[in-house]
Predicted model as a PDB file, atoms N, CA, C, CB and O in Angstrom, pLDDT in the B-factor column:
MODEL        1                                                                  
ATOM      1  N   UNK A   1     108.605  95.820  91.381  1.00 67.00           N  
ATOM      2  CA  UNK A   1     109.458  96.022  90.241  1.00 67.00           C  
ATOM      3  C   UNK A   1     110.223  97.323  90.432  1.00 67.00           C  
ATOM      4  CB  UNK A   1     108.643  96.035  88.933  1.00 67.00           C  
ATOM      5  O   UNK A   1     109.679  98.346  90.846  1.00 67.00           O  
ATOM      6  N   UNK A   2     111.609  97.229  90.085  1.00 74.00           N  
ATOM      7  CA  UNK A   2     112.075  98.493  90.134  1.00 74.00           C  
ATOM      8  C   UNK A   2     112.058  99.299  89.228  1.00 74.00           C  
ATOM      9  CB  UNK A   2     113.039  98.531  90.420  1.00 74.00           C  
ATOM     10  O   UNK A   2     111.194  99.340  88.351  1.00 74.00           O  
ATOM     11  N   UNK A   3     113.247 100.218  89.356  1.00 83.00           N  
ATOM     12  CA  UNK A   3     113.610 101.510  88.548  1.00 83.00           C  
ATOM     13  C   UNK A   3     114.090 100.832  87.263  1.00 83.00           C  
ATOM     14  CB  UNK A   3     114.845 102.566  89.287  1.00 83.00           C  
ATOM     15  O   UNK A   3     113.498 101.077  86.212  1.00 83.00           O  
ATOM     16  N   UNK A   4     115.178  99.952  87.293  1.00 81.00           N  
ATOM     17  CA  UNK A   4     115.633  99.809  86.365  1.00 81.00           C  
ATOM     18  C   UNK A   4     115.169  98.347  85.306  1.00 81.00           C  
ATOM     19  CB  UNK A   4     116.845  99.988  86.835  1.00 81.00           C  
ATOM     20  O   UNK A   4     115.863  97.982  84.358  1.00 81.00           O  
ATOM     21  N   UNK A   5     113.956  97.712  85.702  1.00 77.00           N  
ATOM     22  CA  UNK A   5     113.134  96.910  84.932  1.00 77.00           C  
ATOM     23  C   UNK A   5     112.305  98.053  83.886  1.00 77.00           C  
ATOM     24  CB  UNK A   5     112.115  95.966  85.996  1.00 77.00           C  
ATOM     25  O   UNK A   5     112.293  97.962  82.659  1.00 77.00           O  
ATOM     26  N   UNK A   6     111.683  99.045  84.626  1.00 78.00           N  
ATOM     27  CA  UNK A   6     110.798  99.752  83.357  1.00 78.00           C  
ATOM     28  C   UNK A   6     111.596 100.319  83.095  1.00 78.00           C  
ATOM     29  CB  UNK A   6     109.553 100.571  83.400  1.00 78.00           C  
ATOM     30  O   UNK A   6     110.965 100.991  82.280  1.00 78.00           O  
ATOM     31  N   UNK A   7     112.918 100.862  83.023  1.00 82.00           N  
ATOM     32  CA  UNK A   7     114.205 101.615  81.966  1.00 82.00           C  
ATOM     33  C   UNK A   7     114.541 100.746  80.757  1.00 82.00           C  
ATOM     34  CB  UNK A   7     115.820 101.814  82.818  1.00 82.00           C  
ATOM     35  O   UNK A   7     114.867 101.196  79.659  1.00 82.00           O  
ATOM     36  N   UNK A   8     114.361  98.696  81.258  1.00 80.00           N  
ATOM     37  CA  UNK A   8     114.554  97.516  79.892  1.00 80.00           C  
ATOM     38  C   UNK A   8     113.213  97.947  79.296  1.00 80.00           C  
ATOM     39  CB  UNK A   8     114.636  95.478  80.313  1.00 80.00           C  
ATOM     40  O   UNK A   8     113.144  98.248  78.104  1.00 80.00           O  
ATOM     41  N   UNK A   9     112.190  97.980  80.067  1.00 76.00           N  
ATOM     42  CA  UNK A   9     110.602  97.588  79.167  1.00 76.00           C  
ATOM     43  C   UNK A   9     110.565  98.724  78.140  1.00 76.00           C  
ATOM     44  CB  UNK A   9     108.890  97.681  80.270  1.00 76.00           C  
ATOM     45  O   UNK A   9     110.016  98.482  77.065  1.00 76.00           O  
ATOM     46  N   UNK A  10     111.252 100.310  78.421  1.00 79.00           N  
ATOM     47  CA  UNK A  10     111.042 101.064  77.445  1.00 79.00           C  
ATOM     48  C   UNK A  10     111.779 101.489  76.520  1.00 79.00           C  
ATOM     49  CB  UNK A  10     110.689 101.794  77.767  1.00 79.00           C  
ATOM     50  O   UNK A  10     111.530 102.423  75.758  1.00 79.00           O  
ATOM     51  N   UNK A  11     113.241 100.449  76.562  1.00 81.00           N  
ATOM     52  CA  UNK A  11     113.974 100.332  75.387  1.00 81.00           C  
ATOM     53  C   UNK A  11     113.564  99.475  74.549  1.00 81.00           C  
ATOM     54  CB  UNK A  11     115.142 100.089  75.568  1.00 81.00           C  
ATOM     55  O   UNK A  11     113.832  99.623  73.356  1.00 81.00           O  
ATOM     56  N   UNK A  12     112.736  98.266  75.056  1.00 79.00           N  
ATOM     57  CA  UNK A  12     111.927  97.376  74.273  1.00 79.00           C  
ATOM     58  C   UNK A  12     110.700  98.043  73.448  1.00 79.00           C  
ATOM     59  CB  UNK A  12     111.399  96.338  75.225  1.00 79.00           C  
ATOM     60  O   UNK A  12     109.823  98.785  73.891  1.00 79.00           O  
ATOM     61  N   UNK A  13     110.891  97.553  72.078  1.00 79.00           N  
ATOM     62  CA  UNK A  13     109.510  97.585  70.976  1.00 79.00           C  
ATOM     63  C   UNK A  13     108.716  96.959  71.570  1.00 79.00           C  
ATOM     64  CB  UNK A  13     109.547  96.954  69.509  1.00 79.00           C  
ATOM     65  O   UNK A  13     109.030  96.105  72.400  1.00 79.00           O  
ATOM     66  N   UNK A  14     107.160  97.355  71.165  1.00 76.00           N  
ATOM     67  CA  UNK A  14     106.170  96.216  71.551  1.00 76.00           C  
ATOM     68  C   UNK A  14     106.184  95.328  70.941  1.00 76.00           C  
ATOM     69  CB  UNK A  14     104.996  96.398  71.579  1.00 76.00           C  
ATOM     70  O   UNK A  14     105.669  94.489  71.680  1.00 76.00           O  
ATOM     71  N   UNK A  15     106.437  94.835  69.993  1.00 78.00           N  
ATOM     72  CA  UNK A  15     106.656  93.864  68.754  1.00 78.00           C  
ATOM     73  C   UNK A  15     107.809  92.765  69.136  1.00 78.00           C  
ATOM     74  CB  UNK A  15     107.166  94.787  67.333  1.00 78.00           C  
ATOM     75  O   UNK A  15     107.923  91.749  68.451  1.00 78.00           O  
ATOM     76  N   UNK A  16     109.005  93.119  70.719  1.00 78.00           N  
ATOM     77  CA  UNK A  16     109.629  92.522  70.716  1.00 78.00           C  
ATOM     78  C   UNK A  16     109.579  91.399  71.784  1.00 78.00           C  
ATOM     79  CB  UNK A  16     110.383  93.178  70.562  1.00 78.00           C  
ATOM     80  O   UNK A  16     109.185  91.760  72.893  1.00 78.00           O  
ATOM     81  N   UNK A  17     109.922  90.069  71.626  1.00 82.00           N  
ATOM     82  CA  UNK A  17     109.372  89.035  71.854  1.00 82.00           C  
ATOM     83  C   UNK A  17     109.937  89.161  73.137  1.00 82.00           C  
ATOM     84  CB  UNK A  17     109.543  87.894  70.990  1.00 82.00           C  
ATOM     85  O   UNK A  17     109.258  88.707  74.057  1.00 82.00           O  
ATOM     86  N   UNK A  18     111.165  89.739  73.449  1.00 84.00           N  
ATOM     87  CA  UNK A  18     112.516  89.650  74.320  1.00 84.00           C  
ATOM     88  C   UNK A  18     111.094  90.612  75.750  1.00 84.00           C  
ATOM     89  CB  UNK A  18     114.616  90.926  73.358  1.00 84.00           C  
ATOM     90  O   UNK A  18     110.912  90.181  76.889  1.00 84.00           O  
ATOM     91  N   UNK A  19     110.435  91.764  75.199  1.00 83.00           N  
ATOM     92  CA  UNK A  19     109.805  92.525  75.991  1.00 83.00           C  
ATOM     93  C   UNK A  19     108.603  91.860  76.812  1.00 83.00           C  
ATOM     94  CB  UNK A  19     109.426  93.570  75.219  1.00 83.00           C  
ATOM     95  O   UNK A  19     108.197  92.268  77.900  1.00 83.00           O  
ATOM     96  N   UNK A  20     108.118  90.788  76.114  1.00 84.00           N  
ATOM     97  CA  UNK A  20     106.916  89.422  77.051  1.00 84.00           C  
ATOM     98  C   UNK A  20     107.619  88.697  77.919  1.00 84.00           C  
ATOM     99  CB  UNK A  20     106.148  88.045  76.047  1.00 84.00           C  
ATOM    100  O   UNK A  20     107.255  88.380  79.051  1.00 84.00           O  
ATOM    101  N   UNK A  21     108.773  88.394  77.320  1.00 86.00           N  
ATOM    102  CA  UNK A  21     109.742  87.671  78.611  1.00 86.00           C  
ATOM    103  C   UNK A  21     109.792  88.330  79.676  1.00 86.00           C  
ATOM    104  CB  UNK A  21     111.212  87.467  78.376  1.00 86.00           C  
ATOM    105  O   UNK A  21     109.404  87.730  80.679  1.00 86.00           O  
ATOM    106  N   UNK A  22     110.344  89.982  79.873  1.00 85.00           N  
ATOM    107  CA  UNK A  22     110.667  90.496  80.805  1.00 85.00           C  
ATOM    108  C   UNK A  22     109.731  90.962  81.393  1.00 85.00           C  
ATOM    109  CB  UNK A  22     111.434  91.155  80.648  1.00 85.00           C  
ATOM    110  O   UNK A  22     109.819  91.382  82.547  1.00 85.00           O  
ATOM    111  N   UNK A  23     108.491  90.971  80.590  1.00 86.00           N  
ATOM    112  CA  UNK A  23     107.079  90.988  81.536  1.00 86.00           C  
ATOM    113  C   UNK A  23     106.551  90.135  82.408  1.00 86.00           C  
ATOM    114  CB  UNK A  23     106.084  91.033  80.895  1.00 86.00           C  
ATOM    115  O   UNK A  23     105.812  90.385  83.361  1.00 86.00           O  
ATOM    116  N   UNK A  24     107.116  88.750  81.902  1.00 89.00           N  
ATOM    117  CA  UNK A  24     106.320  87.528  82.450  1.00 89.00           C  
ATOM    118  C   UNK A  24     107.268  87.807  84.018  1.00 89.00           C  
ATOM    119  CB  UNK A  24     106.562  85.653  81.367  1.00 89.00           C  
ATOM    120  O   UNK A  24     106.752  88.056  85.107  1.00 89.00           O  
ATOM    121  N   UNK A  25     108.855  87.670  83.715  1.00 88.00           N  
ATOM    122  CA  UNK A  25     109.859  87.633  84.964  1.00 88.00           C  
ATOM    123  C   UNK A  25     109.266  88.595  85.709  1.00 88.00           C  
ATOM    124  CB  UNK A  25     111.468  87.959  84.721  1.00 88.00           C  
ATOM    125  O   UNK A  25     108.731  88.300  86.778  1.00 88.00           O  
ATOM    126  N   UNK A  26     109.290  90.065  85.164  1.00 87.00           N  
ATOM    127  CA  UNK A  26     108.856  90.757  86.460  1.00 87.00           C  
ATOM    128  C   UNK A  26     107.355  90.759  87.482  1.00 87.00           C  
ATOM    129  CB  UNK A  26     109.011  92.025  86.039  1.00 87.00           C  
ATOM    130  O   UNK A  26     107.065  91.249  88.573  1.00 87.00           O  
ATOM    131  N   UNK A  27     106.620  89.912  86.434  1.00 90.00           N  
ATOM    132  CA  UNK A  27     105.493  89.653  87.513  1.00 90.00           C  
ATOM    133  C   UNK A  27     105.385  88.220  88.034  1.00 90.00           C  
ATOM    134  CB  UNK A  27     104.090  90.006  86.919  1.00 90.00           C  
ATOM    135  O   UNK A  27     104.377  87.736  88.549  1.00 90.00           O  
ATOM    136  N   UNK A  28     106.561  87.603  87.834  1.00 93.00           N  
ATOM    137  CA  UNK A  28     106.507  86.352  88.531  1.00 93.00           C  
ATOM    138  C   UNK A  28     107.523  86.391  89.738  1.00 93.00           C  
ATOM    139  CB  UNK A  28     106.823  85.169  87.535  1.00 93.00           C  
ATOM    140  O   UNK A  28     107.555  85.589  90.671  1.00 93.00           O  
ATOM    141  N   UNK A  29     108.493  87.669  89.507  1.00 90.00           N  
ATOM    142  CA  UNK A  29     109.379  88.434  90.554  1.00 90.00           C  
ATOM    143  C   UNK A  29     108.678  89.230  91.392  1.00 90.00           C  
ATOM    144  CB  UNK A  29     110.373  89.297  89.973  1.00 90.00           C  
ATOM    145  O   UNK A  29     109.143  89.163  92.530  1.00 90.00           O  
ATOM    146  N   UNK A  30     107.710  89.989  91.295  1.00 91.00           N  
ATOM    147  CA  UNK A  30     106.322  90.589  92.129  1.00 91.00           C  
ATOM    148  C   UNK A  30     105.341  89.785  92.742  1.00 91.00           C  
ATOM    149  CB  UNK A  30     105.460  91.346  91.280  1.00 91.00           C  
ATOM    150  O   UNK A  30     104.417  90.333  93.342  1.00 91.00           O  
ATOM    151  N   UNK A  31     105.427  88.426  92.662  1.00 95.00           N  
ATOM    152  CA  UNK A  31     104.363  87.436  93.156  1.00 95.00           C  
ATOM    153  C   UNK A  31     105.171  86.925  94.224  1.00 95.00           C  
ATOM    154  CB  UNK A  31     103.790  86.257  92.076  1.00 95.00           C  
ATOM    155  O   UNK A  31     104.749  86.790  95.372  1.00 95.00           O  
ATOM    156  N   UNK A  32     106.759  86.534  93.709  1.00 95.00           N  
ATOM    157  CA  UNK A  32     108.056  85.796  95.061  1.00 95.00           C  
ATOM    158  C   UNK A  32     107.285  86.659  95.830  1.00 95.00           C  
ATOM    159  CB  UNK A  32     110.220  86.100  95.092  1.00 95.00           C  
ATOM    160  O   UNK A  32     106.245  86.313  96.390  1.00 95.00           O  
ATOM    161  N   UNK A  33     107.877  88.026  95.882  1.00 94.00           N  
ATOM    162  CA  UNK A  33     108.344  89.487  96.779  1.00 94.00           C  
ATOM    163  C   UNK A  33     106.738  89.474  97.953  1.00 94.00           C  
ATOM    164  CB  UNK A  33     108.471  91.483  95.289  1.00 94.00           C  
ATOM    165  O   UNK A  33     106.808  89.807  99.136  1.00 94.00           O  
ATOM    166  N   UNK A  34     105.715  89.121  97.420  1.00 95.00           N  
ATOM    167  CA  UNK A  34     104.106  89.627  97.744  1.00 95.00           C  
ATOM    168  C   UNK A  34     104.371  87.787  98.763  1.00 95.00           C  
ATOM    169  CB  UNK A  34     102.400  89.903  95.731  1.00 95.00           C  
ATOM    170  O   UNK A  34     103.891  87.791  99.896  1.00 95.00           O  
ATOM    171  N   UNK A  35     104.885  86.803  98.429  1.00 95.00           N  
ATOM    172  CA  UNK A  35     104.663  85.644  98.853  1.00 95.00           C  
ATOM    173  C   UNK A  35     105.616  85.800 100.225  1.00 95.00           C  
ATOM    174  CB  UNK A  35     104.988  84.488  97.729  1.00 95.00           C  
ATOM    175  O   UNK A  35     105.376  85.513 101.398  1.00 95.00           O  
ATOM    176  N   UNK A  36     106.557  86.259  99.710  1.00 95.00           N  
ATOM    177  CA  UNK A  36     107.500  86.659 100.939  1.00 95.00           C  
ATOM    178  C   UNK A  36     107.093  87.096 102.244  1.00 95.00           C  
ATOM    179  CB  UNK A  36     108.265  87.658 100.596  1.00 95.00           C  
ATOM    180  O   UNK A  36     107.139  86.590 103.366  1.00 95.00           O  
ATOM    181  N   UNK A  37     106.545  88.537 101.619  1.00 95.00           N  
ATOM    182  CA  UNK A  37     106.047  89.212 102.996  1.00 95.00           C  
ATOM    183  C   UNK A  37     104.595  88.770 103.719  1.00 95.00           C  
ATOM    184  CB  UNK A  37     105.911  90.790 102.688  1.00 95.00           C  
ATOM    185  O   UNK A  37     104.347  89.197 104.847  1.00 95.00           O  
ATOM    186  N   UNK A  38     103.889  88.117 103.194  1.00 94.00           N  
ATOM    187  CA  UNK A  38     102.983  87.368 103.517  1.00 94.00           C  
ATOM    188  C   UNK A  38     103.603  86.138 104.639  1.00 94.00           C  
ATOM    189  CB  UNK A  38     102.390  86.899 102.173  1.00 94.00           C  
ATOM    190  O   UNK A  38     103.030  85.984 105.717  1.00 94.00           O  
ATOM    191  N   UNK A  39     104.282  85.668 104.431  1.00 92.00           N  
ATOM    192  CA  UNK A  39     105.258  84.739 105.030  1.00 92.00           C  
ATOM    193  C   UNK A  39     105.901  85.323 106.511  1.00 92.00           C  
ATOM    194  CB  UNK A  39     106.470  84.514 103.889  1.00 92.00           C  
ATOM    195  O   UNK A  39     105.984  84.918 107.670  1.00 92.00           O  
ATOM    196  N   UNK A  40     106.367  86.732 105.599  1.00 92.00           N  
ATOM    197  CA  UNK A  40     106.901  87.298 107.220  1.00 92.00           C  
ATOM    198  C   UNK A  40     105.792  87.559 108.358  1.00 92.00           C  
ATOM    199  CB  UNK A  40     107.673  88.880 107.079  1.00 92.00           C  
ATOM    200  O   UNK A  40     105.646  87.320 109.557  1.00 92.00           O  
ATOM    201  N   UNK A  41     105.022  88.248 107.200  1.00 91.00           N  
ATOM    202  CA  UNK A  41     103.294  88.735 109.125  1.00 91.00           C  
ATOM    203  C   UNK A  41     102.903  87.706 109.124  1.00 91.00           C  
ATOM    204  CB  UNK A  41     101.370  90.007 109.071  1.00 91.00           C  
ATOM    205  O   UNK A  41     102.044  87.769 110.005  1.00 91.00           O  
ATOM    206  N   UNK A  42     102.896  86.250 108.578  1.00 90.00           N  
ATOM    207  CA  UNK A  42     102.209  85.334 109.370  1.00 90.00           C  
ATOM    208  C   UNK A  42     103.031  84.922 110.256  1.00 90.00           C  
ATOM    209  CB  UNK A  42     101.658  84.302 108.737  1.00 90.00           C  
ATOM    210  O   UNK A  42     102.514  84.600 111.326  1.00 90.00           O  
ATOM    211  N   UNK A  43     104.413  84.802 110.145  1.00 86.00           N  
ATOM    212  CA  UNK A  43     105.517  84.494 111.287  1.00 86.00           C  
ATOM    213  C   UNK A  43     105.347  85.253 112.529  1.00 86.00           C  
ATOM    214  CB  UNK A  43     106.965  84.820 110.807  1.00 86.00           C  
ATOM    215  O   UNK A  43     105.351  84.598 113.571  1.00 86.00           O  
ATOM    216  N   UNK A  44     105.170  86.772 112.610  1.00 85.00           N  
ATOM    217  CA  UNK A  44     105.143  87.931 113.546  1.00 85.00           C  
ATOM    218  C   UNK A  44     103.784  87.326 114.373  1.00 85.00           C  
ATOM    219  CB  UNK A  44     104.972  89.646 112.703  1.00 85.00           C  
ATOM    220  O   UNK A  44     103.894  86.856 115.506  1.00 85.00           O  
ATOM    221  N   UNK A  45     102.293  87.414 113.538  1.00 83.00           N  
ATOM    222  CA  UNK A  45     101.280  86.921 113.875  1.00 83.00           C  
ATOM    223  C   UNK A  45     101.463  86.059 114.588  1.00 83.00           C  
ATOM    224  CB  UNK A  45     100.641  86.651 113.119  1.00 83.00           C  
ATOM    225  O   UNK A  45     101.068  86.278 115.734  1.00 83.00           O  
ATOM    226  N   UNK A  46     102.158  84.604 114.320  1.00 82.00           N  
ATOM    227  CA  UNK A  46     101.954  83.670 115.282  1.00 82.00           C  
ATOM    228  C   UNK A  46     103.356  83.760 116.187  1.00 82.00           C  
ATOM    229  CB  UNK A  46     101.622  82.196 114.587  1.00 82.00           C  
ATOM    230  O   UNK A  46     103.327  82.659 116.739  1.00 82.00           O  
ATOM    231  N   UNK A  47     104.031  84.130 116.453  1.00 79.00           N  
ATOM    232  CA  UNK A  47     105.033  85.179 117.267  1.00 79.00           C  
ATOM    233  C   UNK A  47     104.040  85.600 118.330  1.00 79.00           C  
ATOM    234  CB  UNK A  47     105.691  86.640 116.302  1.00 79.00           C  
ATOM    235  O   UNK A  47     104.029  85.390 119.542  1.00 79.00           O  
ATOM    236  N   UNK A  48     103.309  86.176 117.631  1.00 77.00           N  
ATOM    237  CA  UNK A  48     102.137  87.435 118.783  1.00 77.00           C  
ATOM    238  C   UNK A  48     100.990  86.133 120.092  1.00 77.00           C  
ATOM    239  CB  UNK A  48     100.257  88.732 116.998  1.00 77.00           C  
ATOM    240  O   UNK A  48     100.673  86.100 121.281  1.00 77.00           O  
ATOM    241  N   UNK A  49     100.765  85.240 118.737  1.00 76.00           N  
ATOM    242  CA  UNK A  49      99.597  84.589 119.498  1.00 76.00           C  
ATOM    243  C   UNK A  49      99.991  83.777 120.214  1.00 76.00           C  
ATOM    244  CB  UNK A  49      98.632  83.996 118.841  1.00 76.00           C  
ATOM    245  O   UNK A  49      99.242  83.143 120.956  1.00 76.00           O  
ATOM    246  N   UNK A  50     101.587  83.565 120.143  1.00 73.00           N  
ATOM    247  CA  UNK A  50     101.922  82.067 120.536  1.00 73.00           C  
ATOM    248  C   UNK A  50     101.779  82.397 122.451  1.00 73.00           C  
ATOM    249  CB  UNK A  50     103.937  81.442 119.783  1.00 73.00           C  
ATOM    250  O   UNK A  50     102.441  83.229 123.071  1.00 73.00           O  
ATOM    251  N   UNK A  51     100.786  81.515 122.990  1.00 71.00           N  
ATOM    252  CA  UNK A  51     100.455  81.417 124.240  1.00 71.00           C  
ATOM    253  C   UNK A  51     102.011  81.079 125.101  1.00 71.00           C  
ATOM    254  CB  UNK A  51      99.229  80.244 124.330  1.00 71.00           C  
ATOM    255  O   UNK A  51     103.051  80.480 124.828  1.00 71.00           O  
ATOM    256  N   UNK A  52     101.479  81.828 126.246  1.00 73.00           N  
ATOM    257  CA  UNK A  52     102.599  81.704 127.195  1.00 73.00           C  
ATOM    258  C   UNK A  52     102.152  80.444 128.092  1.00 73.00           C  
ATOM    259  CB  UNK A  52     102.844  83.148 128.103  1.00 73.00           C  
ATOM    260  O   UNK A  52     101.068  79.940 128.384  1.00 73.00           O  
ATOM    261  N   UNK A  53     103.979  80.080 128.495  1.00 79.00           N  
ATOM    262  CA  UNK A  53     103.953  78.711 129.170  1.00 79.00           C  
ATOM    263  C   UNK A  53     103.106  78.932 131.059  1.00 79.00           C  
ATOM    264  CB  UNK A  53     105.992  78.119 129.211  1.00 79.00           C  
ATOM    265  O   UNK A  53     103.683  79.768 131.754  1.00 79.00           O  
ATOM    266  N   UNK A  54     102.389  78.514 131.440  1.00 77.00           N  
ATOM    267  CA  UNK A  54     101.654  78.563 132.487  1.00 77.00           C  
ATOM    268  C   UNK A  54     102.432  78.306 133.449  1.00 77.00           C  
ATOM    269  CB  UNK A  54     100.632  77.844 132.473  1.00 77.00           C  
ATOM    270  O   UNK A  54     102.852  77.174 133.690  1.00 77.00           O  
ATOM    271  N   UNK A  55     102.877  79.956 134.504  1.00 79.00           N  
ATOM    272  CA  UNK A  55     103.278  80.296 135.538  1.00 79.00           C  
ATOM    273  C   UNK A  55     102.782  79.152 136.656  1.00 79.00           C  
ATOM    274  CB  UNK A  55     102.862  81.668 135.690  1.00 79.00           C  
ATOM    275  O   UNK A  55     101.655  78.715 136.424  1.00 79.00           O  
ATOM    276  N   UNK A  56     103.369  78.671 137.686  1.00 80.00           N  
ATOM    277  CA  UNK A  56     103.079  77.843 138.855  1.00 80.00           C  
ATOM    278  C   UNK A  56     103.014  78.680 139.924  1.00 80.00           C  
ATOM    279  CB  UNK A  56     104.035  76.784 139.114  1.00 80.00           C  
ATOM    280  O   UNK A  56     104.062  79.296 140.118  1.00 80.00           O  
ATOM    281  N   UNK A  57     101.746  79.000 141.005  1.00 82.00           N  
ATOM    282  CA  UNK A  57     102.073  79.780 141.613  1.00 82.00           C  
ATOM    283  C   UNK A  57     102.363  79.244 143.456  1.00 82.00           C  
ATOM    284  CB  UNK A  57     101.074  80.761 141.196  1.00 82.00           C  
ATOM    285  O   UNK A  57     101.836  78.246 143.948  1.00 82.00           O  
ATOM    286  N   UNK A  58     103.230  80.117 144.143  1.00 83.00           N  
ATOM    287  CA  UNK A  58     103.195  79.720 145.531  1.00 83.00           C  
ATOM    288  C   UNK A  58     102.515  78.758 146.151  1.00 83.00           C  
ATOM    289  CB  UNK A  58     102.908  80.552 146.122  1.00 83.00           C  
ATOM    290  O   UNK A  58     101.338  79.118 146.177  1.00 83.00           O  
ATOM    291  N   UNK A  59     102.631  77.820 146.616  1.00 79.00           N  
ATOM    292  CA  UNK A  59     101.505  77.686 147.795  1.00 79.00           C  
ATOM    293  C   UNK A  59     102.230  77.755 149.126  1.00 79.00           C  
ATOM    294  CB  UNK A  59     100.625  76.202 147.733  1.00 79.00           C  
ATOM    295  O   UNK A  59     103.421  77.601 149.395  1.00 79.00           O  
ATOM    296  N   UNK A  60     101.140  78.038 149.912  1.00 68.00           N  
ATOM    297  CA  UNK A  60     101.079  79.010 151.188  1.00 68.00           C  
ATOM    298  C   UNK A  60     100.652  78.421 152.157  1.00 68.00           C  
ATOM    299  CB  UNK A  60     100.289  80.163 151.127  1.00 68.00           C  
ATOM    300  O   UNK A  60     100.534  79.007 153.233  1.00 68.00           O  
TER     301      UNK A  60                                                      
ENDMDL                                                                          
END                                                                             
């Protein structure tokens, strides 16, 4: 969440209905963001593990 989500949350009353909305968005906008990068190191990860194609060597 950024800078300017808790600048809305603290112009918002607690009483105001508009202020649960922008709670629910920003932690359902913090779950994308967390799903994301999870997404990226498993890509890198299997990047890393992915086995190399088996060299043929000379014969002599």
């Amino acid at each position: 969440m950024d800078k300017a989500y808790f600048e809305e949350m603290h112009k918002l009353g607690h009483d105001d209905e508009l202020r649960y909305r922008l709670l629910i968005r920003g932690v359902k906008q913090l779950l994308e963001n967390q799903k994301k990068e999870r997404i990226k190191q498993r890509s890198k990860l299997l990047k890393l593990r992915k086995k190399k194609e088996p060299q043929v060597a000379n014969w002599s």
